[in-house]
C-alpha positions in Angstrom: 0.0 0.0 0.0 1.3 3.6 -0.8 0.8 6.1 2.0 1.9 9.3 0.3 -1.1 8.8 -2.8 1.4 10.4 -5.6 1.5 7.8 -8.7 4.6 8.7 -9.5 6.5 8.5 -6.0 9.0 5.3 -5.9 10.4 6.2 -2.3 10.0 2.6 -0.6 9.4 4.4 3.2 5.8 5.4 1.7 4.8 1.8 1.1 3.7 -0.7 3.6 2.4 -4.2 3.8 -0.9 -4.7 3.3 -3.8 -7.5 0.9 -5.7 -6.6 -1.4 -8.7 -5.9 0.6 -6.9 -3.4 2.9 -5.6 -1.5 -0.1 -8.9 -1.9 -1.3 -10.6 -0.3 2.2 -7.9 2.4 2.2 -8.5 3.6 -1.1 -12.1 3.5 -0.6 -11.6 5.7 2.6 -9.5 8.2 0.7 -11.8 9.0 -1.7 -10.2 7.2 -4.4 -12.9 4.8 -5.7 -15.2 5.9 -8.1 -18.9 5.2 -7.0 -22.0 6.5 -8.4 -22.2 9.1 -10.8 -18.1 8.9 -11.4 -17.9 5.4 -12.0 -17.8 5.7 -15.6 -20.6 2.9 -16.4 -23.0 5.0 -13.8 -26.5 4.9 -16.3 -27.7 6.4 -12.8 -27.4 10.1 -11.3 -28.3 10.4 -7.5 -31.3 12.3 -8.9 -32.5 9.4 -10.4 -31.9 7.8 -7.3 -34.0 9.6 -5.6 -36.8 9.4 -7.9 -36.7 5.9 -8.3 -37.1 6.1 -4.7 -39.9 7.7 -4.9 -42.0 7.5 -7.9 -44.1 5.0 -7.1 -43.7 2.4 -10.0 -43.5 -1.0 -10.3 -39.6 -2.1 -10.0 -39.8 -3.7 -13.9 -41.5 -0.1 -14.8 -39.3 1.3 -13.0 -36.2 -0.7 -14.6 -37.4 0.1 -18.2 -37.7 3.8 -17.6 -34.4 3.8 -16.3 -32.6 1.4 -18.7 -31.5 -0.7 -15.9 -32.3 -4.0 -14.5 -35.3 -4.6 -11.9 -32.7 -5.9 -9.2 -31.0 -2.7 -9.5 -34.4 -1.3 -8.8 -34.9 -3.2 -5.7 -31.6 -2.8 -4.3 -32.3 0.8 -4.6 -35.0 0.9 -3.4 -33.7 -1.4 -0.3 -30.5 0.5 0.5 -28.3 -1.9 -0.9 -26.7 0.7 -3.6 -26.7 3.9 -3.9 -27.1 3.7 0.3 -24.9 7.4 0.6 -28.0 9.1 -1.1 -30.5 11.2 0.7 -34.2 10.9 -0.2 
């Protein structure tokens, strides 16, 4: 894992042991993972979040409106993604 976050820095007293998954959580906690709207295969914004929230259609409806898939819907819906947005 690098601690100092500049790509191009090769000084070995900014690395430390670490897996995957750590790397994983401290990028994550840095604000380094794209989620959401700047994951670049988003076909969601956290507007249509909100609506699919609460619009009140069915979760296939729903799924066709928003070109995505009725699980999507659901997990939406349930908290499961997109749990950071507000209603």
């Amino acid at each position: 894992m690098h601690s100092c976050d500049n790509p191009g820095c090769v000084n070995p007293a900014h690395l430390s042991i670490g897996t995957m998954a750590d790397n994983i959580k401290d990028a994550a906690r840095k604000g380094r993972m794209a989620r959401g709207e700047r994951h670049y295969a988003s076909k969601l914004t956290e507007d249509k979040v909100r609506e699919i929230r609460t619009n009140g259609m069915g979760r296939n409806a729903a799924a066709r409106h928003f070109g995505v898939c009725w699980m999507t819907i659901t997990h939406i819906r349930q908290r499961k993604k997109w749990a950071w947005v507000s209603d």
